[in-house]
Gaussian input, Z-matrix of N, CA and C with variables (Angstrom, degrees):
# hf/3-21g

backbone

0 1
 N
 C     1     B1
 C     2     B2     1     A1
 N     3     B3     2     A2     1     D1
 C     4     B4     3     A3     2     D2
 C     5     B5     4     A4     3     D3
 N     6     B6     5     A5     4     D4
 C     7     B7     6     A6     5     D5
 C     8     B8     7     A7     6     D6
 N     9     B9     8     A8     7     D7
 C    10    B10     9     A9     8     D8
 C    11    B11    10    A10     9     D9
 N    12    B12    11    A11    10    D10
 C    13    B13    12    A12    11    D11
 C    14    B14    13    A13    12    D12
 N    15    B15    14    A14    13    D13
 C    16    B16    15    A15    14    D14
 C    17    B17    16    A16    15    D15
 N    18    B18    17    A17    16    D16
 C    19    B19    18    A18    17    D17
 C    20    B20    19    A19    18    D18
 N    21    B21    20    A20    19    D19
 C    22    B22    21    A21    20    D20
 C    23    B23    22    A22    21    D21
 N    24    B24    23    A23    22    D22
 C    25    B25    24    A24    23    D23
 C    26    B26    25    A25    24    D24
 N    27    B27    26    A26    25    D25
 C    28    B28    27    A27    26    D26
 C    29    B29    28    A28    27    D27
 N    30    B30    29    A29    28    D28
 C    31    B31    30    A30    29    D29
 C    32    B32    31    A31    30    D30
 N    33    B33    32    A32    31    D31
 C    34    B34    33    A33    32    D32
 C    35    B35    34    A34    33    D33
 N    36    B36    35    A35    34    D34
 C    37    B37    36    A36    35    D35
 C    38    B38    37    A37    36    D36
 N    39    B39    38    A38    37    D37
 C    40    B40    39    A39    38    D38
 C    41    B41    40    A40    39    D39
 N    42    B42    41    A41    40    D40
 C    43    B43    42    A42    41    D41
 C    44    B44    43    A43    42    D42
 N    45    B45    44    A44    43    D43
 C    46    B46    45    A45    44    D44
 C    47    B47    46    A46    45    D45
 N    48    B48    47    A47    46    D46
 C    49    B49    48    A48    47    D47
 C    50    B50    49    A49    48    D48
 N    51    B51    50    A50    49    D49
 C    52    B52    51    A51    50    D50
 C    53    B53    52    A52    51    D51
 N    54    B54    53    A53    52    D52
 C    55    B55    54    A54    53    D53
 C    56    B56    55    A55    54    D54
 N    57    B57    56    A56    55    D55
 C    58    B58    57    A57    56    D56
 C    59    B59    58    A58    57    D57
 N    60    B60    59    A59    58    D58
 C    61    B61    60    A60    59    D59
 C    62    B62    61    A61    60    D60
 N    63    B63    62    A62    61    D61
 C    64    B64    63    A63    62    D62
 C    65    B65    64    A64    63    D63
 N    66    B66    65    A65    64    D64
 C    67    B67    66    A66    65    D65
 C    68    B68    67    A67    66    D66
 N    69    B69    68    A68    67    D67
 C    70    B70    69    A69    68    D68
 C    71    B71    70    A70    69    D69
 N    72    B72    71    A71    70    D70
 C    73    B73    72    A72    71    D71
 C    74    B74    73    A73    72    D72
 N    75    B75    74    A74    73    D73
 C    76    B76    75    A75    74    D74
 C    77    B77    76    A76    75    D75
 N    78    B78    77    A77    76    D76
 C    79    B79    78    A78    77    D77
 C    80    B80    79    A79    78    D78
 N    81    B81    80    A80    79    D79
 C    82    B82    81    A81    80    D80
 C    83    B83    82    A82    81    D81
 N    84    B84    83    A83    82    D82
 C    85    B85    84    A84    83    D83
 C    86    B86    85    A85    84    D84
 N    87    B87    86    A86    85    D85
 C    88    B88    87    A87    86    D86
 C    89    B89    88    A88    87    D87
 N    90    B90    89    A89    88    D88
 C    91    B91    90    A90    89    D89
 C    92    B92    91    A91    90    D90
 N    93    B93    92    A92    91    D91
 C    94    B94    93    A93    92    D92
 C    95    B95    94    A94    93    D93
 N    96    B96    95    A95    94    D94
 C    97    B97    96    A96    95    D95
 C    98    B98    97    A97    96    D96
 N    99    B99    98    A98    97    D97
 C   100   B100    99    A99    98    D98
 C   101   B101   100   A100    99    D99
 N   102   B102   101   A101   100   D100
 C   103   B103   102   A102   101   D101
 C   104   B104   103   A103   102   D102
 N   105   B105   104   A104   103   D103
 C   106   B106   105   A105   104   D104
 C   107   B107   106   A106   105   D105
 N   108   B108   107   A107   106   D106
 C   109   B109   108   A108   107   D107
 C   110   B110   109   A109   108   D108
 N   111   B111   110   A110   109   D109
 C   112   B112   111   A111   110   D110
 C   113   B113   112   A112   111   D111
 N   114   B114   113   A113   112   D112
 C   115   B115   114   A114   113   D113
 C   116   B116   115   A115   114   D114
 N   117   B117   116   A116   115   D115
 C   118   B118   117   A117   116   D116
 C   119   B119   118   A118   117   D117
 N   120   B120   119   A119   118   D118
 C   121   B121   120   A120   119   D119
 C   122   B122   121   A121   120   D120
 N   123   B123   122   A122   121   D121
 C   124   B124   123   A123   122   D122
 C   125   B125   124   A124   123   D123
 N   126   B126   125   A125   124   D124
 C   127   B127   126   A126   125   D125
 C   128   B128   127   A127   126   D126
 N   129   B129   128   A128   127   D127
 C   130   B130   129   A129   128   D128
 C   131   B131   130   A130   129   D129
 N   132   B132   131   A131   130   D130
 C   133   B133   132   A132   131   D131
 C   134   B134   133   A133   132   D132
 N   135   B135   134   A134   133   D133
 C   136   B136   135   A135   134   D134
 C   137   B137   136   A136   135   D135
 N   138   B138   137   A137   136   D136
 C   139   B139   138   A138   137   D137
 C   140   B140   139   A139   138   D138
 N   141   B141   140   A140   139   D139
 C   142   B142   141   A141   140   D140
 C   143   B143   142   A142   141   D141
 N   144   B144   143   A143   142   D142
 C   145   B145   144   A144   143   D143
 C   146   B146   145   A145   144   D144
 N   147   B147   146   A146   145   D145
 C   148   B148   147   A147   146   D146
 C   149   B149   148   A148   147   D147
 N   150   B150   149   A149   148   D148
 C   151   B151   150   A150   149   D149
 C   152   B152   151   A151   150   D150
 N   153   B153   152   A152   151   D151
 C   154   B154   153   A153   152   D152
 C   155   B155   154   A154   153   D153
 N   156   B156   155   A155   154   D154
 C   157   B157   156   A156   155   D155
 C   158   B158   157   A157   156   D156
 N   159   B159   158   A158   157   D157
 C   160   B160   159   A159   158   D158
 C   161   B161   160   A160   159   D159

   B1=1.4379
   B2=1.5145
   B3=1.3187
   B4=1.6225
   B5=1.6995
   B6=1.1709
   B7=1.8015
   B8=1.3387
   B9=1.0232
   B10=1.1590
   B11=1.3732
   B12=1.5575
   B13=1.9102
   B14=1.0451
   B15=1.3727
   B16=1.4541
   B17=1.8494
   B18=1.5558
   B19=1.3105
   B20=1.9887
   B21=1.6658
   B22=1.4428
   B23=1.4349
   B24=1.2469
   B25=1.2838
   B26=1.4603
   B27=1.0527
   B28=1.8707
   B29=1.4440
   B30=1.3455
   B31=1.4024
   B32=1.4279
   B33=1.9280
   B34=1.8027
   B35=1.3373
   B36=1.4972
   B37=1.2718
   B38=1.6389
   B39=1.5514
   B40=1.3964
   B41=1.9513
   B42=1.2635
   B43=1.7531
   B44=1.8340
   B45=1.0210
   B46=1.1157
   B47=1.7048
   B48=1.0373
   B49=1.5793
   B50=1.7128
   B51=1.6781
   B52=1.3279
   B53=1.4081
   B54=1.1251
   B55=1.3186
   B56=2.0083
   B57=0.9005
   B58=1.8896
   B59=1.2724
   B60=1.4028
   B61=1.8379
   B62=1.2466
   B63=1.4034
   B64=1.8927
   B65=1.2377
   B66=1.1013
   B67=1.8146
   B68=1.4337
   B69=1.0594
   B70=1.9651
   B71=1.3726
   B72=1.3900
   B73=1.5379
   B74=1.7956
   B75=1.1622
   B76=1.5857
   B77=1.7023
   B78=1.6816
   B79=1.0766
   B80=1.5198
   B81=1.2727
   B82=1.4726
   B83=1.5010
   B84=1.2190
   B85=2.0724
   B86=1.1701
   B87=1.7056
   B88=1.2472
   B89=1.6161
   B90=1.6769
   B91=1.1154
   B92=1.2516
   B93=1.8519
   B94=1.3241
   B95=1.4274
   B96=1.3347
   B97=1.3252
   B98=1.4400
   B99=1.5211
   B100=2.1025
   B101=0.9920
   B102=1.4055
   B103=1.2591
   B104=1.4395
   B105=1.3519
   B106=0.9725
   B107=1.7742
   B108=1.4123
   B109=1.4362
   B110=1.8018
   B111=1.4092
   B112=1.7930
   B113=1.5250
   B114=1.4259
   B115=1.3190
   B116=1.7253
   B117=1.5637
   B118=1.3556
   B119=1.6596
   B120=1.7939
   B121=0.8824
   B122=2.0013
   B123=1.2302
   B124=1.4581
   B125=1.6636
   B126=1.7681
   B127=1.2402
   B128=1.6993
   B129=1.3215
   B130=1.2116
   B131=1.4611
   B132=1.6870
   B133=1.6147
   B134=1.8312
   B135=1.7332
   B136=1.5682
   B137=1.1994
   B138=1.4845
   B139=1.4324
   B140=0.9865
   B141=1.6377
   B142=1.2527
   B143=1.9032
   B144=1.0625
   B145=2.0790
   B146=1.6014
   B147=1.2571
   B148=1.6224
   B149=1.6684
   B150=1.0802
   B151=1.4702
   B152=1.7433
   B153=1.4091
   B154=2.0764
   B155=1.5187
   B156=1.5290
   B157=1.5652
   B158=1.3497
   B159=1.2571
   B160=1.4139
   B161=1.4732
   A1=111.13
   A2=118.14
   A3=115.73
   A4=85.61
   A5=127.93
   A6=114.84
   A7=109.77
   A8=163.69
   A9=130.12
   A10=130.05
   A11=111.17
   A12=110.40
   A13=89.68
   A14=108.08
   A15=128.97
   A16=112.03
   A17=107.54
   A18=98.63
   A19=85.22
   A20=100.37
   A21=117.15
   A22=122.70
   A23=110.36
   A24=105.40
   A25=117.54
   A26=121.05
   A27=124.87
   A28=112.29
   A29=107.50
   A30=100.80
   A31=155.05
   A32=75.19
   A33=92.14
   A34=148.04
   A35=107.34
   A36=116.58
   A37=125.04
   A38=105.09
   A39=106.76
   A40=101.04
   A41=100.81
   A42=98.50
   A43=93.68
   A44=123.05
   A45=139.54
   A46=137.93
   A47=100.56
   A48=127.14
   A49=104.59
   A50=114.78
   A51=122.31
   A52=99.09
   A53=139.91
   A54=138.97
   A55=98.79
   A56=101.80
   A57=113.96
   A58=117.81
   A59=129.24
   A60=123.76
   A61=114.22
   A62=97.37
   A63=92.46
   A64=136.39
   A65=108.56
   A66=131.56
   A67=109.61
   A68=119.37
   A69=123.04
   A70=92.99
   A71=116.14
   A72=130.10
   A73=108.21
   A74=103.98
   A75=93.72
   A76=132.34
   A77=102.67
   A78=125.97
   A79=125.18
   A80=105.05
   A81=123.73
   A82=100.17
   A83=102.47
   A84=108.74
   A85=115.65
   A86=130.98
   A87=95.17
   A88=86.78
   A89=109.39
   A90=125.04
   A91=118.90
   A92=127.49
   A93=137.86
   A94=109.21
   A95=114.49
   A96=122.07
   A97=129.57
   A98=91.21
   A99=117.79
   A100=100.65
   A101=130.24
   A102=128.73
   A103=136.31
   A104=125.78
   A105=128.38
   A106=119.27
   A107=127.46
   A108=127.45
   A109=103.87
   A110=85.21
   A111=89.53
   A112=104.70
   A113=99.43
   A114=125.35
   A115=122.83
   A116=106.48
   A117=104.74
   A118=106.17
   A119=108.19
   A120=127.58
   A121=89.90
   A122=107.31
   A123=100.17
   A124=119.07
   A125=102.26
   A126=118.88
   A127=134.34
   A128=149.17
   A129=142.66
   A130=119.04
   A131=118.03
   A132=113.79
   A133=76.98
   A134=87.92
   A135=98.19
   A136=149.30
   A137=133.13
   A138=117.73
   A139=128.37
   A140=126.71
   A141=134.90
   A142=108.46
   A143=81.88
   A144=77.25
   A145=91.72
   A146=127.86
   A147=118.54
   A148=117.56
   A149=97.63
   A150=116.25
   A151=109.47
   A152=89.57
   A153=79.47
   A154=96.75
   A155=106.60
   A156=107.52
   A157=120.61
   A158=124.00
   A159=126.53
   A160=108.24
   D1=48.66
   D2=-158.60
   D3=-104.44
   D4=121.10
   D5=155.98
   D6=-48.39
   D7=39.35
   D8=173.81
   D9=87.41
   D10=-29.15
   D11=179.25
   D12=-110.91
   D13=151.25
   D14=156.66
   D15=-65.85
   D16=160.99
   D17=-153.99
   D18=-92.95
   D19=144.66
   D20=-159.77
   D21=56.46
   D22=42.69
   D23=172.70
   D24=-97.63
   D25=139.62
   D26=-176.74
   D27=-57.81
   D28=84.15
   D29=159.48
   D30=-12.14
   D31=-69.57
   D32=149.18
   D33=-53.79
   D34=-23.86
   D35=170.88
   D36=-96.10
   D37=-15.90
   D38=-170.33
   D39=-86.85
   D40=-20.44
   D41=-151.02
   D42=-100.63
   D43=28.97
   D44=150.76
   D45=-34.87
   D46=-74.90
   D47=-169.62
   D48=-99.43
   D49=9.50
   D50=-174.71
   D51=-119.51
   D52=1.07
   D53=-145.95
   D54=-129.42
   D55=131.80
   D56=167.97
   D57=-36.81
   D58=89.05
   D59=148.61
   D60=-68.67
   D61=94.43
   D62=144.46
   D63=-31.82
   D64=-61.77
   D65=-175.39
   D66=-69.95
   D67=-23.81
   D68=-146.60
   D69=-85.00
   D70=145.63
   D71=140.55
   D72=52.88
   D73=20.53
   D74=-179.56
   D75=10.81
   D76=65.37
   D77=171.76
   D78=-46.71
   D79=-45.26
   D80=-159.76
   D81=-97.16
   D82=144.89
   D83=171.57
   D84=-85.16
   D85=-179.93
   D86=170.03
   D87=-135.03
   D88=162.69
   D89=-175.40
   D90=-36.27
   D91=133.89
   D92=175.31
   D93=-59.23
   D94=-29.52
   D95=-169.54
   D96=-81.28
   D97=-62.39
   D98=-178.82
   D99=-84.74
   D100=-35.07
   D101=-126.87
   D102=43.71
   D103=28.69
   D104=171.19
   D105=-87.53
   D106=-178.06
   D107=-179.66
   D108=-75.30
   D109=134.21
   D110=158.90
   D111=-116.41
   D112=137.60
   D113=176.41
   D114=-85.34
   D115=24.06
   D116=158.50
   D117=-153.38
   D118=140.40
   D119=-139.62
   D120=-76.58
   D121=144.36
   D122=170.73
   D123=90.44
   D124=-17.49
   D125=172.25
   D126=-75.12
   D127=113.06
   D128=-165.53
   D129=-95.46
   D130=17.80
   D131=-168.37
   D132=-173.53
   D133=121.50
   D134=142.48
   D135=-60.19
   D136=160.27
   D137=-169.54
   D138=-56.27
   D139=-30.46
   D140=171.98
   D141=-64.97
   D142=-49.25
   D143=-165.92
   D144=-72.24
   D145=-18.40
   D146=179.62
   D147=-67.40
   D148=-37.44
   D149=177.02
   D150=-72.57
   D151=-39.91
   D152=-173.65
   D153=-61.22
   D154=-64.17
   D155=-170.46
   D156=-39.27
   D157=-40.82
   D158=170.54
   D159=120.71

């Protein structure tokens, strides 16, 4: 029944490299359409232009 941290371990320091960059490494593509960011990896159309197109 252990979560996962060791007991006193820095929170702050471990939960780091698990957490969302915006900025980092330009993961994300950006829309064929708007050109804006899509927020899933592998994806070519944001939610909005995904939805118009159908």
């Amino acid at each position: 029944e252990s979560g996962g941290r060791k007991l006193n371990e820095n929170k702050a320091l471990t939960s780091k490299k698990a957490r969302f960059d915006p900025y980092g490494k330009n993961r994300f593509a950006i829309c064929r359409i708007c050109k804006s960011s899509v927020h899933q990896p592998g994806s070519h159309y944001c939610q909005g232009c995904a939805y118009k197109k159908g």
